[in-house]
N, C-alpha and C positions, 0 to 999 in steps of 0.2 A: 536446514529448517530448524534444529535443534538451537541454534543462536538466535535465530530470529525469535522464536518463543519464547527464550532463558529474556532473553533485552525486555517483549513487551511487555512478561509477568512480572521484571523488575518494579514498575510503577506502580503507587501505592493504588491507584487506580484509574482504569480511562475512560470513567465517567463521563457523557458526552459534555457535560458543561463544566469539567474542569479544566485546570492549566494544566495537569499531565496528559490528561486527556490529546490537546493542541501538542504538546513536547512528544507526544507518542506516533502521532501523525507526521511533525515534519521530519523525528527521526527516518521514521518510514518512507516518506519523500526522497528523503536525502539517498536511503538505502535504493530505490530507485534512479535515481540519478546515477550514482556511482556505476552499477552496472550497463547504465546508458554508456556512461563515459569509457569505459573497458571496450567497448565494441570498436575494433580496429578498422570497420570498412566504413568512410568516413560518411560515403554515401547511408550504408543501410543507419549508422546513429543520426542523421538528420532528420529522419525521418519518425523520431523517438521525439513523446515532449511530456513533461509531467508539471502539471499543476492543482492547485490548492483552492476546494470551489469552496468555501466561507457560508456561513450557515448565519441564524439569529444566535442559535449557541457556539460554544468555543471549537469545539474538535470539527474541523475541516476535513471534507472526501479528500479523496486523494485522485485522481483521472489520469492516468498515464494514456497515452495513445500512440497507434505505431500507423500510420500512412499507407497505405498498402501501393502497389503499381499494377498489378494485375487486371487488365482491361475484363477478363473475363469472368470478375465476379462483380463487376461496379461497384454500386453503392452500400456492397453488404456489409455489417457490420458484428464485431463475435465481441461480446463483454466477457470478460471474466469480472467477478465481485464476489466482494464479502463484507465483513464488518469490525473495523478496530477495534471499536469501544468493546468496553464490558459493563455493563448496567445492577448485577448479582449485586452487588454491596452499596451500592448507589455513590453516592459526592463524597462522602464520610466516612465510609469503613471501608476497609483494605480489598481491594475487590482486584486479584493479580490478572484474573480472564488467562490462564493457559488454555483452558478446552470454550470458552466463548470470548472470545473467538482469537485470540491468538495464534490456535492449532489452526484455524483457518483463513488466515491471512498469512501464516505462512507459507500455507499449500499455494495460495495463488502468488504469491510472491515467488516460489521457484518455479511456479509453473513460467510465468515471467521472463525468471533469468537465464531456463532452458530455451525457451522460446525466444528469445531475444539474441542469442549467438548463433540462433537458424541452424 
């Protein structure tokens, strides 16, 4: 969790409508993906997808999804969320967001990677 944080405070800011803003997101993608890809049962990683939903401003949600098979709960659906950006400093001053929200995308992001090797 500790890197995940150290990474997204690196950028000078992830103001929704800047270009770190969008570099912060797809790191984040990416950082999802990767742990898709580590998942050795080839069955349960197909069932993994992550994409980039595009907004009128720059910074992109991030929507990962995991398929479930369990006939016994149908159509139920559980979100985990949170929020990349940091807004505090706004386009123009240094605005690193460790505790907004950083510290909370990285919670959901392990919650993720624990949850994702079942």
């Amino acid at each position: 969790m500790n890197n995940t944080i150290i990474k997204l405070s690196s950028y000078f800011t992830r103001f929704y409508t800047t270009e770190t803003a969008l570099q912060s997101a797809q790191w984040l993608a990416d950082q999802y993906k990767s742990v898709i890809a580590q998942i050795s049962n080839a069955q349960r990683r197909s069932r993994f997808s992550v994409e980039l939903f595009t907004h009128s401003w720059k910074q992109p949600s991030i929507i990962v999804k995991f398929k479930g098979v369990s006939r016994s709960v149908g159509d139920e659906i559980v979100i985990l969320g949170g929020h990349i950006d940091s807004t505090a400093g706004g386009a123009d001053r240094r605005s690193p967001g460790a505790d907004d929200d950083a510290s909370g995308t990285a919670t959901v992001f392990e919650s993720f990677r624990v949850f994702s090797f079942g």
